[in-house]
C-alpha positions in Angstrom: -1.8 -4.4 11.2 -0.1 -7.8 9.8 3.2 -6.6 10.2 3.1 -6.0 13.7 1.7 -10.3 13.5 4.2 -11.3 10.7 7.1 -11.9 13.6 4.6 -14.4 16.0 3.7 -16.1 13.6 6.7 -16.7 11.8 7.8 -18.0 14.8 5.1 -20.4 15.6 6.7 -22.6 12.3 8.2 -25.8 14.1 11.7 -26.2 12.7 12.9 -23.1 12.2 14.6 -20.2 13.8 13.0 -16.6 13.3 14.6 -12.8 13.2 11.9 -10.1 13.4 12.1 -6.2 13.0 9.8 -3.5 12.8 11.3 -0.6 10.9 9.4 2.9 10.9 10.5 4.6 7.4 9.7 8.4 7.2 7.5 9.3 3.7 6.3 11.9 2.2 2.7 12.7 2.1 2.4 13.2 -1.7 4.1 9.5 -2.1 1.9 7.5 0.6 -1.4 9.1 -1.4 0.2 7.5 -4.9 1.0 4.5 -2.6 -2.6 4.1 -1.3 -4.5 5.1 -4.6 -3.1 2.0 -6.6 -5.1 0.4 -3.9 -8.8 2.0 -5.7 -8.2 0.3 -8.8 -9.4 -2.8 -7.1 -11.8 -1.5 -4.7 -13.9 0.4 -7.3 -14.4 -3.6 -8.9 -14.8 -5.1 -5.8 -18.6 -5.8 -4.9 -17.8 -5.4 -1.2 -15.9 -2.3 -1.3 -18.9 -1.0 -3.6 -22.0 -2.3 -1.4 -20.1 -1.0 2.0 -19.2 2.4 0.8 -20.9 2.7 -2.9 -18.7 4.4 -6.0 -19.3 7.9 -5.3 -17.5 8.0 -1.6 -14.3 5.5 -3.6 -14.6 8.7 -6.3 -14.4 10.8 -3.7 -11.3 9.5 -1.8 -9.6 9.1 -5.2 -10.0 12.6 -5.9 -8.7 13.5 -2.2 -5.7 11.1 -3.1 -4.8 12.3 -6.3 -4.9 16.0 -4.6 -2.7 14.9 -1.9 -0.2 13.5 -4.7 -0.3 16.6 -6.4 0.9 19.0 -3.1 4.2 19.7 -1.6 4.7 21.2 1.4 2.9 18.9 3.6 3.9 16.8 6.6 6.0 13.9 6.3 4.1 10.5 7.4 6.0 7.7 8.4 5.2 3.9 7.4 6.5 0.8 10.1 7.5 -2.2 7.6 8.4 -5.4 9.1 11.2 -7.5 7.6 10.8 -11.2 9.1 13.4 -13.8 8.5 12.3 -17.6 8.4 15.6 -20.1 8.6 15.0 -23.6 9.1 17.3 -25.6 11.9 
């Protein structure tokens, strides 16, 4: 995962000072599937994402999604964000 990278190598840039978190922010389930569904807009176009998994399984998952969106009830996920700040000395 970047974010977990986003801290070394914001510190690797000469000249500056760096502040790193990681933050782990509870969500619901219904709101990561609308999160990660804006994501199939792009796959279903991209050739790669079509030649390693083909329409029909992207379908599929967007159907799953859109299912997940739809409920209530299930268990909360959580997401870890990472904030990085870059100053320069």
């Amino acid at each position: 995962m970047i974010g977990k990278r986003l801290g070394s190598l914001a510190a690797a840039v000469p000249g500056s000072r760096t502040t790193s978190v990681l933050q782990e922010i509870p969500v619901a389930a219904s709101l990561m599937a609308r999160l990660h569904s804006m994501n199939l807009a792009t796959w279903k176009t991209d050739p790669f994402m079509l030649e390693a998994h083909g329409l029909r399984i992207l379908d599929d998952l967007e159907a799953e999604l859109k299912s997940i969106a739809a409920s209530s009830g299930l268990p909360e996920g959580r997401c870890v964000m990472a904030q990085v700040c870059i100053e320069r000395t």
